[in-house]
N, C-alpha and C positions, 0 to 999 in steps of 0.2 A: 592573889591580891587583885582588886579591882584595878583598871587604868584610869584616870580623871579623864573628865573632857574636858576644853575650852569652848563658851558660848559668846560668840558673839549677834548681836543683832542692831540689824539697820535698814534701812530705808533702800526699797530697788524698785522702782516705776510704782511710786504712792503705796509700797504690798512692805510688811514688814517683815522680813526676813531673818530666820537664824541658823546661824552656822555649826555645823560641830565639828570640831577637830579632838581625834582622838591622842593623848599626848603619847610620845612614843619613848619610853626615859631614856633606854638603853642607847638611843641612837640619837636623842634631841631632835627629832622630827615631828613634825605635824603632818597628818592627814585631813585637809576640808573633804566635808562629803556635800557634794552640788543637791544632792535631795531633786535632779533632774534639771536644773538653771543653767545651762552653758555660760549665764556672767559672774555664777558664783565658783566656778572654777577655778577664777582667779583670783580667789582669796587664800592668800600665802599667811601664813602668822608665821616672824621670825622668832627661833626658840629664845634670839638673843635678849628679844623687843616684847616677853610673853608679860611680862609683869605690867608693863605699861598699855602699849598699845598694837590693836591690829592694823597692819599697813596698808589693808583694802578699807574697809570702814572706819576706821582713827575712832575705835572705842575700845576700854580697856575690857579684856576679853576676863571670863568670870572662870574662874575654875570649878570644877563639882566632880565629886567622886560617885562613880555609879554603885551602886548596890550591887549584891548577886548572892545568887540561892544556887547551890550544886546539890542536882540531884545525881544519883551515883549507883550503880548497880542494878539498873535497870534491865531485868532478862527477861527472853521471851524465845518460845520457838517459831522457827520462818520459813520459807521457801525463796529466798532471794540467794542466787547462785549462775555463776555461769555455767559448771556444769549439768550436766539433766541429772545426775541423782540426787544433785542438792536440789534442783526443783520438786523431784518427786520427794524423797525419804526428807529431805530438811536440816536442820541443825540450829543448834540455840547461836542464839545473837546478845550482846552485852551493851549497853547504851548507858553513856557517861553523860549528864546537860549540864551547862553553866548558862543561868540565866538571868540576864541583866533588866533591872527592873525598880524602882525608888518603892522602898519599906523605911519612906522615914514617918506615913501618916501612922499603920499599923505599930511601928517602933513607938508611938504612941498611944496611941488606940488599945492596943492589944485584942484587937477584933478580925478576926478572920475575915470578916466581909470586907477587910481594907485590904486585904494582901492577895495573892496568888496561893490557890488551894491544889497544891500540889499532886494530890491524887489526883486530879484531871489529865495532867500533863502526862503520869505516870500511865495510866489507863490510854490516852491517847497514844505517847510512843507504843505500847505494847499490842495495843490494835493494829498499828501499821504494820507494824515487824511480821504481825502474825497474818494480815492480810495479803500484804505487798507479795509481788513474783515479779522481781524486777531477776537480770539480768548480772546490773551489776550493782555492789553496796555502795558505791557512789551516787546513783541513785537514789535509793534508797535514805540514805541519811539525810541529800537533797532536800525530799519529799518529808522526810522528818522537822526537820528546821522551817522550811517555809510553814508545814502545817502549826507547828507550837504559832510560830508568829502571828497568823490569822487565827486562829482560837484563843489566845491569851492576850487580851487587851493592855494588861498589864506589862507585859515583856516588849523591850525594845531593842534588845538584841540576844543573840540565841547561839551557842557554842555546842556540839553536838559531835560526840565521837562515839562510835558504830563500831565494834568489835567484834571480829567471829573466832572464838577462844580454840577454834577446834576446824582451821580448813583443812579442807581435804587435800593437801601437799603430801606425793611422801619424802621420810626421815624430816621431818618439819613436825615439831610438837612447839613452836610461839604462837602468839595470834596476830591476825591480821586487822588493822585499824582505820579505820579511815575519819577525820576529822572535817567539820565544816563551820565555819564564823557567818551567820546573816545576820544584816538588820531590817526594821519592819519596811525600810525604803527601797530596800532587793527585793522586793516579794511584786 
């Protein structure tokens, strides 16, 4: 399930500004994200006070549920490894996305030209995998997430988990995962 945000927007030296805070259920928390403002930092929205108003800007904050598209089984062969025979010989990599992005025009439309053409993204991870010699799959998935976000205009934030089903440990047959959360304002 998707997370809602809170938006609030107001006025900060004549520039009209908006806030996102991502709701946190489980915990009744907010996250503002500054989007790089040191005076929007100190924008708090109390869980108590979400219905009515924000205590930085005193406007009633807007809820919206983000969309998202899970692309899933994404495989590919690579060379990203610390040891040197994963560099040389390689091994398949598994790439899970969840990608947050508004499909309410296309939800109407029904026009591909309004949504995110998913074989791009699909073709893009799968180049990287198959390009990249990183080191380490931290890296790597990094370079994954930042890359969807500069290529897909449409995606505003980018979830991005990086599985190697088959590392080289021994008496170790699980796999190894690594997960990463960006949005387009981390890049």
């Amino acid at each position: 399930m998707c997370e809602p945000l809170v938006v609030c927007q107001f006025k900060l030296d004549g520039l009209l500004v908006s806030t996102y805070a991502k709701l946190i259920a489980y915990s009744h928390r907010l996250k503002c994200l500054s989007n790089g403002h040191s005076r929007l930092n100190k924008c708090a929205i109390n869980f108590a006070r979400l219905l009515t108003i924000c205590t930085f800007c005193n406007t009633q904050p807007v809820i919206i549920l983000m969309d998202c598209i899970y692309v899933t089984g994404i495989r590919a062969y690579g060379y990203t490894g610390y040891l040197p025979e994963e560099q040389s010989l390689g091994q398949w990599f598994e790439v899970d996305l969840k990608l947050w992005l508004d499909i309410s025009t296309p939800g109407k439309t029904d026009g591909i030209e309004d949504t995110l053409d998913y074989r791009g993204v699909i073709s893009l991870v799968q180049n990287l995998v198959k390009t990249s010699k990183f080191a380490l799959i931290e890296r790597l998935v990094t370079v994954i997430a930042d890359s969807i976000l500069r290529e897909c205009n449409h995606i505003t934030q980018v979830q991005v988990t990086l599985s190697k089903p088959a590392a080289p440990i021994p008496d170790f047959s699980g796999k190894i995962s690594v997960e990463v959360t960006r949005t387009k304002s981390q890049i």
